[in-house]
C-alpha positions in Angstrom: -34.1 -26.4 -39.8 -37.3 -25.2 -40.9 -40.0 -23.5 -37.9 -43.2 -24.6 -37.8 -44.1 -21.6 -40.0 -41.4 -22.9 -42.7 -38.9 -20.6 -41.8 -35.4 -21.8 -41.7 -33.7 -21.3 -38.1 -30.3 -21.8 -37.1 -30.0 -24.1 -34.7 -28.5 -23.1 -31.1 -25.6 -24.9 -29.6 -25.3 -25.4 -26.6 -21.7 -23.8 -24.9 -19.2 -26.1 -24.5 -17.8 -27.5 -21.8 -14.6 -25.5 -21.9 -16.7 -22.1 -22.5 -19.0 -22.8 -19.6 -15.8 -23.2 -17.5 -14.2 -19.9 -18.8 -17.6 -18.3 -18.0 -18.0 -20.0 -14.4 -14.1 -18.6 -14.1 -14.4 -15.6 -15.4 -17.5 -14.6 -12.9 -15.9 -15.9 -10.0 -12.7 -13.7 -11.1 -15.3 -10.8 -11.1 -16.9 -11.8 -7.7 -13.6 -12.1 -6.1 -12.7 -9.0 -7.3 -15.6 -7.2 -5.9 -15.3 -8.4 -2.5 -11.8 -7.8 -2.4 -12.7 -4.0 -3.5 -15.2 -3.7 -0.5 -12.9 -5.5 2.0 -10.1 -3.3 1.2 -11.8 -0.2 1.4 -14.2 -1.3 4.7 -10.6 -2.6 6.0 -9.0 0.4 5.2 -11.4 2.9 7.1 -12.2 0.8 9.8 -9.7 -1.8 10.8 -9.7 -5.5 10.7 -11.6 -5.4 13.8 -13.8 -2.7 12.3 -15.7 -4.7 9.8 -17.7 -8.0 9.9 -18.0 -10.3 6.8 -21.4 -9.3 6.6 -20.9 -5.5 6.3 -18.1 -7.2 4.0 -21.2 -9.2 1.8 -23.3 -6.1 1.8 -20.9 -3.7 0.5 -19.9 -6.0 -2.4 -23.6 -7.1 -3.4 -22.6 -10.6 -2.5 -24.3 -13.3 -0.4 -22.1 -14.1 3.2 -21.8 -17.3 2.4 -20.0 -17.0 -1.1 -17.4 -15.1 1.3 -17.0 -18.0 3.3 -16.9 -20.0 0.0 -14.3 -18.1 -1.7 -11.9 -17.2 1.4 -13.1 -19.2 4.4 -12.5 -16.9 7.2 -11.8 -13.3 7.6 -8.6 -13.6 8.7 -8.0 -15.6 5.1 -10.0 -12.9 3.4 -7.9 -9.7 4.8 -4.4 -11.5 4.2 -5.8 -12.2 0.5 -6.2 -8.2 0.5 -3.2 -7.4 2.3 -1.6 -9.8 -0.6 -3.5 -8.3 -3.6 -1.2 -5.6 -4.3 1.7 -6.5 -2.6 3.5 -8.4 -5.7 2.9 -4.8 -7.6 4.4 -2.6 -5.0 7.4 -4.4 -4.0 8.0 -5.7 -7.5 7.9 -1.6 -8.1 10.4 -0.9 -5.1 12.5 -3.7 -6.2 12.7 -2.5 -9.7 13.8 1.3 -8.5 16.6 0.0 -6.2 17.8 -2.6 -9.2 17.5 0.7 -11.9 19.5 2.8 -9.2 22.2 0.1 -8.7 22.8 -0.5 -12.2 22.9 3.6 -13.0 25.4 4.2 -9.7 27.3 0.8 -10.4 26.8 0.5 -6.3 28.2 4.2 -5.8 25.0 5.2 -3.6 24.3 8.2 -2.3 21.8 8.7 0.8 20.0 11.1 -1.2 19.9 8.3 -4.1 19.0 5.7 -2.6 16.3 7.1 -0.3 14.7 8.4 -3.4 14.7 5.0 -4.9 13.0 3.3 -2.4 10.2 5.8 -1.3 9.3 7.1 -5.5 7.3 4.0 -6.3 5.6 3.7 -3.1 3.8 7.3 -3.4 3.8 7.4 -7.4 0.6 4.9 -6.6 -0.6 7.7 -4.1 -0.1 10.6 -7.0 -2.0 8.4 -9.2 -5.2 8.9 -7.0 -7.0 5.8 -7.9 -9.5 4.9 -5.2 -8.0 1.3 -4.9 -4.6 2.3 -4.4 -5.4 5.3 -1.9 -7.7 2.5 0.2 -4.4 0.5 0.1 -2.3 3.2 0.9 -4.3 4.0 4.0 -5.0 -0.3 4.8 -0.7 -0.4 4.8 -0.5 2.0 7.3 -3.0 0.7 9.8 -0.9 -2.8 9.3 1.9 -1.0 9.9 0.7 1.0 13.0 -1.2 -2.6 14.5 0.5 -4.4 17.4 1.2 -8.0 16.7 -2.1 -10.1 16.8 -2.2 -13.6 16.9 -5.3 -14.0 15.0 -3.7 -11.8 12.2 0.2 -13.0 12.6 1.3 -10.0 10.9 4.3 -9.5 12.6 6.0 -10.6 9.0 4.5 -9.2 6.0 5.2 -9.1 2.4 7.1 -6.2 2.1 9.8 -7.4 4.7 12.3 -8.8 1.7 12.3 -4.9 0.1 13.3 -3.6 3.8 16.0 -6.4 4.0 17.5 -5.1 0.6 17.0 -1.3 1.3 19.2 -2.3 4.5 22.0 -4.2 2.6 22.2 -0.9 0.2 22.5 1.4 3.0 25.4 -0.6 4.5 27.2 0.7 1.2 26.5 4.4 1.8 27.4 4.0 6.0 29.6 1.1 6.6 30.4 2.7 9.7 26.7 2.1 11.0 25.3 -1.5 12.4 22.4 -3.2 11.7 20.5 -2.1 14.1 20.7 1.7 13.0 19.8 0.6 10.0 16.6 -1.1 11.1 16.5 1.6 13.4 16.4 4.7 10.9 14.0 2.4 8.7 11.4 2.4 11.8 11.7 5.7 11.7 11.2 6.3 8.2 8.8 4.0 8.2 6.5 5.5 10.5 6.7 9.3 8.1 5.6 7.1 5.3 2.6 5.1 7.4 1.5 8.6 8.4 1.0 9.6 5.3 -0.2 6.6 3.4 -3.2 7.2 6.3 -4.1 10.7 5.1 -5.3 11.6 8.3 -5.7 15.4 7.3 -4.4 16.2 10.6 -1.3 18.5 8.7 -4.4 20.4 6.9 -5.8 21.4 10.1 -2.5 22.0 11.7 -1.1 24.7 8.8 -4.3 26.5 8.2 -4.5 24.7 5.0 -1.1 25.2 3.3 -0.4 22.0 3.5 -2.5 18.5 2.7 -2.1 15.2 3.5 -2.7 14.2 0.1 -0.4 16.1 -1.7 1.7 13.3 -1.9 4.3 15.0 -4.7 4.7 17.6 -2.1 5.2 14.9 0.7 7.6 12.5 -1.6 10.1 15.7 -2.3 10.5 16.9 1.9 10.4 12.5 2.7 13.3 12.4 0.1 15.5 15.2 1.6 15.0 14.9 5.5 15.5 11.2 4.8 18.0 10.9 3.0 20.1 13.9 5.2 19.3 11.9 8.3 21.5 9.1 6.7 24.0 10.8 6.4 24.0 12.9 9.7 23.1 9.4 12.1 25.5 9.2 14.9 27.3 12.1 14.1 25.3 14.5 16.6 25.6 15.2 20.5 24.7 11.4 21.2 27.2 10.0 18.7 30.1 12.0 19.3 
């Protein structure tokens, strides 16, 4: 079509439908995205109880109400965090034990099996991304949090991974119940939720030779204590 110049000029189309929708999805992908970024880390240093939906908004660059539009309440919004990454770390812990049951044919070791379930959980620490260390440390202040109502996290994603690590372990110590299984996994538990938090209370403690965020360092003494401890329960003094 000609310009009133006589020029020929292409005539522009208007996006269709479908494209506008793929655009409209595609930026509210990206604005979910950044909110759950801000929320994890905000969450992460602070606590749920830490951290407002405003503070939320503001770190994100988003308007308080698109908060409320995407996730309703902040309850909503820190489960949607909590269940971000979730899928990729126990689908990661559930790989490791399946790999280490199909190389041992169900001939564990403690030593094994130990190993199995903590490498994946820290290979996302070694990585060092900034969303995964925020996660890392968000983890352990669920893990540390008495039960609250208005969170109802006494149940959370990772329980079906803990359920399987205890069926494996019966295989290594049928001797053991149940309840030293869930037992030595509070315990364990607890080492691993200390160091997701990377307090750096172990740097100030050793003078500096060691770090909380050398988590190679951290993985290899886990491993070892760990997996001697399940070996060595209720053979002590108080088992005897």
């Amino acid at each position: 079509m000609p310009d009133a110049m006589g020029h020929s000029v292409e005539k522009q189309h208007a996006p269709k439908p479908r494209q506008r929708r793929r655009r409209q999805a595609d930026r509210r992908e990206e604005s979910c995205e950044s909110i759950l970024d801000a929320a994890e880390e905000l969450f992460a240093q602070r606590g749920y109880h830490g951290v407002t939906l405003r503070e939320i908004a503001k770190a994100s660059g988003a308007d308080t109400s698109l908060l409320h539009y995407y996730f309703g309440t902040k309850d909503a919004l820190f489960k949607a965090v909590i269940e971000r990454r979730a899928d990729m770390v126990n689908n990661s812990r559930m790989a490791s034990l399946d790999a280490y049951d199909a190389e041992c044919g169900g001939d564990y070791t403690a030593l094994g099996l130990v190993s199995a379930y903590l490498k994946p959980t820290f290979e996302f620490m070694i990585k060092g991304e900034p969303g995964h260390l925020n996660y890392g440390a968000l983890v352990a202040k669920l893990n540390s949090t008495v039960s609250d109502p208005e969170l109802k996290i006494a149940e959370t994603p990772f329980d079906g991974v803990v359920h399987r690590l205890v069926k494996m372990m019966r295989r290594v110590r049928p001797d053991l119940s149940d309840a030293d299984f869930y037992w030595f996994y509070h315990m364990m538990s607890g080492s691993i939720s200390l160091s997701l938090a990377q307090t750096g209370r172990i740097d100030v403690l050793s003078s500096g030779q060691c770090r909380s965020d050398d988590f190679v360092t951290i993985l290899e003494h886990m491993t070892d204590l760990y997996g001697r401890a399940l070996m060595q329960m209720g053979t002590g003094p108080s088992g005897a």
